[in-house]
C-alpha positions in Angstrom: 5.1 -18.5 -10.8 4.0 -22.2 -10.5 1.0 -21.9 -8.6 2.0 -25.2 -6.4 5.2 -23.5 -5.7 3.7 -21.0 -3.3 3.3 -21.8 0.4 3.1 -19.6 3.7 7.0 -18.1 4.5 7.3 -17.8 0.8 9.5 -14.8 0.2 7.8 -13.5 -3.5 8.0 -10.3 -5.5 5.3 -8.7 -7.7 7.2 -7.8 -10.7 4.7 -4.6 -11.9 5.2 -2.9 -8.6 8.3 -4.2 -7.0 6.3 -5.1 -3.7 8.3 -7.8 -1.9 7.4 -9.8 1.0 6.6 -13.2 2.9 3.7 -14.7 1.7 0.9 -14.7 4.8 -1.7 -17.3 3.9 -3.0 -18.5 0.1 -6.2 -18.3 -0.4 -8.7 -19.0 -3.3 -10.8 -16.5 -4.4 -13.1 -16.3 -7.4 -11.2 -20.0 -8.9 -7.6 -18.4 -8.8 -5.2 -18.5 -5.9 -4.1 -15.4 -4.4 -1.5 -14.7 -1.7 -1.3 -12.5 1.1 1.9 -10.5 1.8 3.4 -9.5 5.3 4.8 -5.9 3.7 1.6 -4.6 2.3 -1.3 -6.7 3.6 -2.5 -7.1 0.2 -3.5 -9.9 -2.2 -1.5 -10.7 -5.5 -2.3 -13.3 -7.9 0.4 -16.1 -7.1 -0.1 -16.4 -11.0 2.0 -13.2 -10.9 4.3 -13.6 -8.5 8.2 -14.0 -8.9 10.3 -16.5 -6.3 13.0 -14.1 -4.5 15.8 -15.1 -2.3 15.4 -12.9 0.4 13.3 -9.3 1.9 15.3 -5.9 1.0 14.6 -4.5 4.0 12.1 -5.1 7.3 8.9 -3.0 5.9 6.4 -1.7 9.0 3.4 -0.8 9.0 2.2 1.9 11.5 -1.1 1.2 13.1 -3.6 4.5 13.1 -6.5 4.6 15.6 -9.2 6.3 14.2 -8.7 9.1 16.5 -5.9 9.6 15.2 -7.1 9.4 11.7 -10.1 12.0 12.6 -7.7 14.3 14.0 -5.6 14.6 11.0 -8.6 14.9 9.0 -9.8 17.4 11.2 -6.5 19.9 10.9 -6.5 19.5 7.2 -9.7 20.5 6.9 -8.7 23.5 9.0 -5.8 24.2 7.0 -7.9 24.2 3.4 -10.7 26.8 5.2 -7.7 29.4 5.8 -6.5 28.6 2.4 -10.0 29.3 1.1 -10.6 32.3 3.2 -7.6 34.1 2.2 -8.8 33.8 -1.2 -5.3 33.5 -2.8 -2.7 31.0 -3.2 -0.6 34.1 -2.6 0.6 33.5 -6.3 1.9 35.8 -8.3 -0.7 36.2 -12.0 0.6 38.5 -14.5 -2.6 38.8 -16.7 -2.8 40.2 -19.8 
């Protein structure tokens, strides 16, 4: 994509993941230009980015509070010490 032909409201693809989405804010980074998308959050090289007609569909992103995040840490941390203190994957070896 013609660099030029990027602007905030944008709708843009980027082609090696599929990620689509309105373009945030353009920003130069480094000497190249790089784009912000609503979907992900995340920079693509406008370089790299395909024009599009429209979204698919509404993407959301959940915010997490880091309680949140440290209590799901904290039960899968829980979970792997039973795992480990069972000492099996309850699998079934046939050795030999």
């Amino acid at each position: 994509m013609i660099t030029d032909d990027v602007a905030v409201g944008a709708v843009v693809r980027y082609p090696r993941t599929g990620t689509t989405g309105k373009v945030l804010r353009v920003e130069e980074i480094d000497g190249r230009q790089y784009a912000e998308l609503d979907s992900t959050g995340l920079y693509y090289r406008v370089d790299e980015l395909v024009s599009v007609d429209r979204v698919a569909g509404k993407v959301e992103r959940e915010e997490h509070s880091l309680e949140d995040y440290l209590e799901e840490r904290k039960q899968l941390q829980q979970q792997l010490k039973e795992v480990w203190e069972k000492g099996t994957d309850q699998s079934c070896e046939g050795g030999g």
